[in-house]
C-alpha positions as CSV (number, residue, x, y, z in Angstrom):
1,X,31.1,-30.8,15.3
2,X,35.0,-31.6,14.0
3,X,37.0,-33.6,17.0
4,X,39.2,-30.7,16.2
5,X,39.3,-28.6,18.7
6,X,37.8,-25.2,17.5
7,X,37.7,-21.5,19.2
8,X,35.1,-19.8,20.8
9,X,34.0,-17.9,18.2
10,X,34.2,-20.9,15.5
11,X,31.7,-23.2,17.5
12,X,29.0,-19.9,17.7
13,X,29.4,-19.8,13.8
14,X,29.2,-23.3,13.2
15,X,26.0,-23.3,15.3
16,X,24.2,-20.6,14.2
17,X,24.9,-21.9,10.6
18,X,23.7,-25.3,11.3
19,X,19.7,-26.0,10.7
20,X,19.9,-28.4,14.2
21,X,19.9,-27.7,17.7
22,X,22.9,-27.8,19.6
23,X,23.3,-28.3,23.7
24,X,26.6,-27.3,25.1
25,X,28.4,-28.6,27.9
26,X,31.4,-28.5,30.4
27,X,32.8,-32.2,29.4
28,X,32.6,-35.4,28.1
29,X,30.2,-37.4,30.4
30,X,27.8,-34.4,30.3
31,X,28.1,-35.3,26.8
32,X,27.7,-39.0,26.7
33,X,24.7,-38.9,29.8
34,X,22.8,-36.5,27.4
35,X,23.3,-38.5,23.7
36,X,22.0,-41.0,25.9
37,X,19.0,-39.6,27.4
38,X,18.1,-38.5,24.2
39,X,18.9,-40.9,21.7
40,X,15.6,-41.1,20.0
41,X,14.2,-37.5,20.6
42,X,12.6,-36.6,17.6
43,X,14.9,-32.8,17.8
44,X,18.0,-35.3,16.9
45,X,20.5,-32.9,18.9
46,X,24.2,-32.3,18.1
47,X,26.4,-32.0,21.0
48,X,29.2,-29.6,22.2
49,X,31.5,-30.3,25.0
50,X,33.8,-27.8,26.1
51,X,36.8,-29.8,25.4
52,X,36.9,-29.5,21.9
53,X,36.8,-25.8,22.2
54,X,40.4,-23.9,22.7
55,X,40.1,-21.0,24.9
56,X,41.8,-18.7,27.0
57,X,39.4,-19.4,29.9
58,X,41.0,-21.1,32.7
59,X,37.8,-23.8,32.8
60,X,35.1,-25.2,30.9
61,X,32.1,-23.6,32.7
62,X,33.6,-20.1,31.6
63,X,34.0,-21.5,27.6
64,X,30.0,-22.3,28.1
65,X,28.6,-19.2,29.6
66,X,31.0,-17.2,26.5
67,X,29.2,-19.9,24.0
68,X,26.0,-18.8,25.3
69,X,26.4,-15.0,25.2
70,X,27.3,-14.7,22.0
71,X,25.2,-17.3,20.8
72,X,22.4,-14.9,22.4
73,X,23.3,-12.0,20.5
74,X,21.0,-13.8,17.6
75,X,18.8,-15.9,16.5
76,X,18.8,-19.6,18.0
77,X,17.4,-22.7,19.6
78,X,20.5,-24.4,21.5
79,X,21.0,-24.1,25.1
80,X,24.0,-24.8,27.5
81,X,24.6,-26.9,30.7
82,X,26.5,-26.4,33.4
83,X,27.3,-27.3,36.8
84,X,26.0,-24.7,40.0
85,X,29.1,-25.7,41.8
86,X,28.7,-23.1,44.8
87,X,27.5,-20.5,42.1
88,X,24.6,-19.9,44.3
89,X,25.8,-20.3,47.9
90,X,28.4,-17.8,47.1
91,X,26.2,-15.2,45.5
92,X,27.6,-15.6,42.3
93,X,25.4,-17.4,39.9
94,X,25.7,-16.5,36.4
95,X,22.6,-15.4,34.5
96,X,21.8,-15.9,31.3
97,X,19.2,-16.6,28.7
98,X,19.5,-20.1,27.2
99,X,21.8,-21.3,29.9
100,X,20.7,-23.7,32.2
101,X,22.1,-25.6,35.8
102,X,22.1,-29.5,36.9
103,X,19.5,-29.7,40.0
104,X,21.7,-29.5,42.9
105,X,25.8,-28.7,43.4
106,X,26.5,-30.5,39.9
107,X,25.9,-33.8,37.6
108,X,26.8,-35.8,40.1
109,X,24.4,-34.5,42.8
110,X,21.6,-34.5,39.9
111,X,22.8,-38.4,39.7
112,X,22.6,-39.3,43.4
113,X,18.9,-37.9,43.8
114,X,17.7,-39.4,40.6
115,X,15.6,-43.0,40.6
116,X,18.5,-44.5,38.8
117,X,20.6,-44.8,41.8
118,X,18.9,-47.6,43.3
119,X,18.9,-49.2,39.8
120,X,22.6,-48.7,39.5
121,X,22.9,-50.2,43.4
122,X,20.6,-53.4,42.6
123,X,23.2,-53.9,39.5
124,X,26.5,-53.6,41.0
125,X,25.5,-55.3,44.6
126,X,24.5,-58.8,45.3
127,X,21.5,-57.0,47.5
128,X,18.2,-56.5,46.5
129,X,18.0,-53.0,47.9
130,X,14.4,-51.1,48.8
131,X,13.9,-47.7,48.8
132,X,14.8,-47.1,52.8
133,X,18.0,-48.7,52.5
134,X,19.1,-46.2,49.3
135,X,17.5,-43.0,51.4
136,X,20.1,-44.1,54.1
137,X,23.0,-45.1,51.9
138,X,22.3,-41.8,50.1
139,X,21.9,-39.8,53.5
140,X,25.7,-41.1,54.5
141,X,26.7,-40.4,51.4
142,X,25.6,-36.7,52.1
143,X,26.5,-36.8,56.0
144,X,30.1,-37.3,54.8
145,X,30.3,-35.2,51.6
146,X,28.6,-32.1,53.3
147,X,31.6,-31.3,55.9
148,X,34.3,-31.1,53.4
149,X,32.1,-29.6,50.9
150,X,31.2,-26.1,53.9
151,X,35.2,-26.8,54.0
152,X,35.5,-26.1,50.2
153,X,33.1,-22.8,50.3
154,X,35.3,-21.4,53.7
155,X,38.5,-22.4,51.7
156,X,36.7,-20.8,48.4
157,X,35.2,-17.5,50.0
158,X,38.6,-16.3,51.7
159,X,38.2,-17.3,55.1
160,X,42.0,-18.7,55.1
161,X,43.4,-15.6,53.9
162,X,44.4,-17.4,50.8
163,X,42.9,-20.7,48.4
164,X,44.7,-23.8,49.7
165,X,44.0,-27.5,47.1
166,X,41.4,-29.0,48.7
167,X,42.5,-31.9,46.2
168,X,45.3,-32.7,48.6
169,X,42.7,-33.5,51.9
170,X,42.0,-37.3,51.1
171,X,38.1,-37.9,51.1
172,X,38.8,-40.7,53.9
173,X,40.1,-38.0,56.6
174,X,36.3,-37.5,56.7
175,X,34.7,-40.7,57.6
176,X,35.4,-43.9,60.1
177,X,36.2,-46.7,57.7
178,X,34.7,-49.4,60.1
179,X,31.7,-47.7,59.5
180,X,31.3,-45.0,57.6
181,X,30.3,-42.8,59.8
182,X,30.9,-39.1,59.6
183,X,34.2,-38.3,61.6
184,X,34.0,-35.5,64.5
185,X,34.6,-31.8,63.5
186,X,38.1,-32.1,65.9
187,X,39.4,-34.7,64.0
188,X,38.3,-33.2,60.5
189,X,40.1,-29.6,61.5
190,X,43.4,-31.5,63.1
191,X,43.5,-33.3,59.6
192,X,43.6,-30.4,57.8
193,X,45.7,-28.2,59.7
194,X,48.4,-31.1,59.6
195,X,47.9,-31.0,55.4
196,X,47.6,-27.1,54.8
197,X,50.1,-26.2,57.7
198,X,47.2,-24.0,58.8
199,X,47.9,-22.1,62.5
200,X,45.4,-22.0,65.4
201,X,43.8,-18.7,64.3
202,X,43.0,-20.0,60.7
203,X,41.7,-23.2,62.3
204,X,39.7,-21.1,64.9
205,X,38.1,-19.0,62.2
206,X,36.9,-22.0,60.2
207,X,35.4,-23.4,63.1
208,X,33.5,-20.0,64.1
209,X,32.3,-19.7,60.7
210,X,31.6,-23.6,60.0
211,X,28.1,-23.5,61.2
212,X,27.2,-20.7,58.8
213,X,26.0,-23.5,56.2
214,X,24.0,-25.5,58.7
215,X,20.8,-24.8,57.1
216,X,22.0,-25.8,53.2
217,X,20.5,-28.2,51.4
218,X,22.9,-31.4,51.0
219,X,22.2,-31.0,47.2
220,X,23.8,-28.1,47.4
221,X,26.9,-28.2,49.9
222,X,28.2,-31.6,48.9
223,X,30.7,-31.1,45.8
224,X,30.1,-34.3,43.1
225,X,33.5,-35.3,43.1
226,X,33.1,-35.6,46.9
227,X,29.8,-37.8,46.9
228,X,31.4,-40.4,44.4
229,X,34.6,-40.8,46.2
230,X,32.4,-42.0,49.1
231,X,30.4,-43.9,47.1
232,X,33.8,-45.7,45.5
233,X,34.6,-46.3,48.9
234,X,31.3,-47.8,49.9
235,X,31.2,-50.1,47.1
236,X,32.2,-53.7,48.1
237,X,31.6,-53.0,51.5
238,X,29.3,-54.7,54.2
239,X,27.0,-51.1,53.5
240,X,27.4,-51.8,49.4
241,X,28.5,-55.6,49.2
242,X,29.2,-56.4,45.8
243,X,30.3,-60.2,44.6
244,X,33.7,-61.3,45.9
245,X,33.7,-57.7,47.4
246,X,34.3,-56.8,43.4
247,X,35.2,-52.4,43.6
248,X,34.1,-50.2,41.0
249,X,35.4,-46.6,40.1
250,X,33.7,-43.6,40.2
251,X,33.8,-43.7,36.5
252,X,32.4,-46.9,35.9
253,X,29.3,-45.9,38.5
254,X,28.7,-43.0,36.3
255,X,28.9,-45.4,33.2
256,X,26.2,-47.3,34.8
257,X,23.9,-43.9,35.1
258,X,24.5,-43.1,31.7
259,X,23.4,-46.0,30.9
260,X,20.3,-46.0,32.4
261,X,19.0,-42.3,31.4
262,X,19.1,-44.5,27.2
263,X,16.0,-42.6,25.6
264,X,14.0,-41.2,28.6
265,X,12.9,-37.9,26.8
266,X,11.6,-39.2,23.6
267,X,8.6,-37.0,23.3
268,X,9.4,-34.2,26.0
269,X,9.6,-30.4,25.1
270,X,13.3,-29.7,26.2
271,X,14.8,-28.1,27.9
272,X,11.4,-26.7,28.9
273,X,9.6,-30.6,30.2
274,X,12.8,-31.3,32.5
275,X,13.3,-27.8,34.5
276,X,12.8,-29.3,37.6
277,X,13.9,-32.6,37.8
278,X,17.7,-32.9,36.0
279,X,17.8,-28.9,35.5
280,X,17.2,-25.8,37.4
């Protein structure tokens, strides 16, 4: 596929005119996690991210699913990936033949519950860490992530009246920085009525419908970006110590992953062999 960025409708033709399989995807580390994983898979695979494609679709997911339905209307063998995001908690998941989900809220979620994040710990720390310690550093991980992500689906479901950025509520307002422990609800809702300008009835009515999600999966309440800004945090602490306290970024941890998933699938059936384990 030409680093030009093509339409909609010029990416189906180009696929359905070439004599390899195609997988299509929201962006670039999609993109680079999946070259990797299946480097040597005897299909050899061309791959699509959503960038490349111009499109009057206001984000990549959309440019997907539209890939996918008109790639469905003939003959093919490529499939799409894309994030659940709160697809499902929200009653809006988008079916379609061909088109598949990340296990869990998105890539990053997938990431998190996969055997590569000890690896990726054991690399970047100057601990030798077991699989106890990663359940718990993954279980803070989620005990953090998980409030602002129910604050996300309130925010995203109309509870406020209207969509405020969550962007603009710092990942830290949600965690003591001593030790990483999940702040209280009071202090969470004080935070962001100070950085919305919400009044006492908006912060009433998140708090009566807060417990709503009490019963979701982390995997599927916690947003991706959330989980690896706590994870960034964590890194070079006394939870995460790393040499001289060295920090990493979110996209360097994610480099690491990538780097780990280097020709996994070699002789698997996909998409069909991995529904279950990195899809859905």
């Amino acid at each position: 596929m030409s680093s030009i960025r093509i339409t909609c409708s010029e990416a189906v033709s180009e696929i359905l005119m070439s004599k390899r399989r195609y997988i299509i995807f929201e962006g670039n580390i999609d993109k680079k996690l999946w070259e990797s994983y299946l480097k040597n898979h005897p299909d050899n695979f061309l791959y699509l991210s959503a960038n490349s494609v111009k499109s009057d679709y206001s984000n990549n997911k959309m440019i997907v699913v539209n890939i996918m339905k008109c790639l469905n209307k003939s003959k093919h063998t490529s499939f799409g990936v894309i994030d659940l995001d709160y697809d499902d908690v929200l009653g809006i998941k988008i079916i379609e033949d061909n088109l598949y989900y990340y296990k869990g809220q998105s890539l990053e979620i997938y990431l998190l519950n996969s055997v590569y994040f000890e690896e990726v710990l054991n690399l970047i720390s100057n601990m030798d860490f077991e699989s106890d310690k990663i359940k718990k550093i993954r279980k803070a991980i989620y005990a953090i992530s998980r409030n602002k992500g129910i604050i996300r689906i309130l925010n995203k479901n109309g509870c406020l009246g209207k969509e405020y950025s969550c962007n603009n509520v710092k990942i830290e307002k949600f965690y003591n920085k001593k030790d990483f422990m999940p702040a209280s609800i009071e202090t969470i809702f004080g935070s962001l009525q100070g950085v919305w300008s919400l009044t006492n009835e908006q912060v009433n009515k998140l708090e009566m419908r807060f417990k709503e999600y009490e019963k979701e999966e982390d995997e599927y309440i916690c947003h991706g970006h959330d989980t690896f800004e706590v994870l960034e945090k964590m890194v070079g602490s006394k939870l995460i110590p790393t040499p001289n306290k060295e920090k990493y970024t979110g996209q360097q941890i994610l480099n690491y992953f990538i780097s780990y998933h280097d020709s996994k699938a070699k002789n698997t059936n996909i998409p069909d062999d991995i529904l279950g384990t990195i899809l859905q």
